[in-house]
N, C-alpha and C positions, 0 to 999 in steps of 0.2 A: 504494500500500500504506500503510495509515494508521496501521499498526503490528501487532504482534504478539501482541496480546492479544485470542481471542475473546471473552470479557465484555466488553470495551471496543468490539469490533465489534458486537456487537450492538446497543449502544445507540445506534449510525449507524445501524441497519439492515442489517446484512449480518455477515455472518460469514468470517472469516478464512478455514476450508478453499475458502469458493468463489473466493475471492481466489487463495489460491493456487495450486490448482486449473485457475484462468482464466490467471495467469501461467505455468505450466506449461503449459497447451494451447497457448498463443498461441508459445510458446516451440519446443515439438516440431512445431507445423506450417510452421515454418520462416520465421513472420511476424519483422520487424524488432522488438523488443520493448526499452523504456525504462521503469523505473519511478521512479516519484517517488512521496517522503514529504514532508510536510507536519509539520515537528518542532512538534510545539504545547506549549509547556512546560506540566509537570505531568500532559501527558494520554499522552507516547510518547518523551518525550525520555530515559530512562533507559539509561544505557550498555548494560544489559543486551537492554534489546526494542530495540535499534538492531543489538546485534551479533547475535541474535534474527536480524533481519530480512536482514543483511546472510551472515550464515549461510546462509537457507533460499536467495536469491538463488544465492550459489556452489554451492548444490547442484543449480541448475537450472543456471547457466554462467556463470563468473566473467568474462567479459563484456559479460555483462548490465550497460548502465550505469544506474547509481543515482545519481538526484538526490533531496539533501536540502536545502531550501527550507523560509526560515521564515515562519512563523506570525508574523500581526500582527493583533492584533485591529479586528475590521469587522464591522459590520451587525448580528447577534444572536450573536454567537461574541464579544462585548467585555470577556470575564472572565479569561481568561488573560494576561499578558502577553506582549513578542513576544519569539520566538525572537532571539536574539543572533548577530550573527558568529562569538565563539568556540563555541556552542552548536554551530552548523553546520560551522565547521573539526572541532571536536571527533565528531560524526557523520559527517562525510568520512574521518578519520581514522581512525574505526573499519571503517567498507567498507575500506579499503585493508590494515587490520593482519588483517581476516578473508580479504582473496585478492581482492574485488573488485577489474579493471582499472582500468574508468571508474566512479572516483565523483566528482559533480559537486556543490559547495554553489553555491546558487544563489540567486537572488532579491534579492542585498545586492551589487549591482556595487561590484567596485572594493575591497569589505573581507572577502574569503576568501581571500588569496594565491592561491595558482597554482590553488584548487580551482575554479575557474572554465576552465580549461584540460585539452585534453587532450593527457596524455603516452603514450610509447608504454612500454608494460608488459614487455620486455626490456632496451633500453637507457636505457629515462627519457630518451630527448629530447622537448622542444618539438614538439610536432607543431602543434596548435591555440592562439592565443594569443586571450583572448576578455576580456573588460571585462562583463557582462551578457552580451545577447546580439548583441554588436557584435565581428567577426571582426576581430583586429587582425593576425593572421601564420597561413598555412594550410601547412602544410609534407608534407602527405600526399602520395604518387603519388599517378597519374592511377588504378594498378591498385589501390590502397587499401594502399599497404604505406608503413613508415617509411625514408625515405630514408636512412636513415644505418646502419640493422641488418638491413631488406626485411622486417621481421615484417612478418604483413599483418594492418592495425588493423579489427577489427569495425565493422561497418557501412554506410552507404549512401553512396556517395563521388561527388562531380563528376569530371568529366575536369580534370588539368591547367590546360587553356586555359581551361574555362569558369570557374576560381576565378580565374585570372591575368586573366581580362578581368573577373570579378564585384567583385572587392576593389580594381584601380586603375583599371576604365573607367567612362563615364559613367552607368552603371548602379549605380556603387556600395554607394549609399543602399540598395535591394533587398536585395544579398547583405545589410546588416547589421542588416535587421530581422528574421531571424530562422537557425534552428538550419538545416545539411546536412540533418541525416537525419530522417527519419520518424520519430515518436516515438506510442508509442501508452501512455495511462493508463489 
């Protein structure tokens, strides 16, 4: 989602209702559904079309996890400058003050505090401890629930054994190049 403005969509080529439209379908037919924005300063990064975006998100399922990831300028997009860490704390921020569970900033290992992390949305523990996308602590059941309250956390979960052997066996490497779940943009 690239942001909340159809005049701005347009001039991507595409328009906001089919966006959301598409995130909504993809939503009720019961697919695994992640969205990501792309904060491009100057062009979406305004408190307002973030909490905009974060808004229509909790009206389809505040579940729904939202990563915002920033913008650095490459290739023929070299006129904005790039999104910042606080820019990205600060849109993470905003998902969580609008209801969103999972919202993720991302892109900038190591400099969004715990927004790189997923916690669990009753009790706030640690579930997921991540750096980028390198799993440093997995603390989920095997059934997808938080071990310390049993909410059961949204999404696509390994068994148990297979994180306990992915994160200390000689497979390691594997598990931490990339995310659990299924993720569709």
């Amino acid at each position: 989602m690239k942001g909340f403005d159809d005049r701005r969509y347009r001039t991507l080529g595409g328009t906001l209702q089919n966006v959301t439209e598409g995130i909504r379908m993809v939503y009720e037919r019961g697919l695994w559904l992640e969205v990501v924005t792309l904060v491009v300063p100057g062009f979406n990064d305004t408190e307002e079309e973030l909490r905009d975006i974060a808004q229509f998100l909790v009206s389809v399922n505040r579940n729904i996890p939202w990563h915002v990831t920033a913008f650095h300028p490459d290739y023929k997009m070299a006129d904005p400058s790039a999104a910042t860490a606080q820019q990205l704390v600060r849109a993470a921020e905003i998902g969580a003050e609008e209801g969103l569970h999972f919202v993720y900033a991302g892109n900038l290992p190591g400099r969004v505090g715990p927004w790189e992390n997923t916690v669990c949305p009753q009790c706030g523990a640690n579930l997921i401890t991540r750096i980028g996308y390198c799993v440093h602590d997995y603390r989920i059941t095997g059934d997808g629930k938080c071990p310390r309250c049993r909410t059961p956390i949204a999404g696509i979960w390994a068994a148990e054994e297979e994180v306990r052997m992915n994160l200390s066996g000689p497979n390691s490497d594997a598990f931490h190049r990339g995310p659990r779940r299924v993720q569709l943009s």
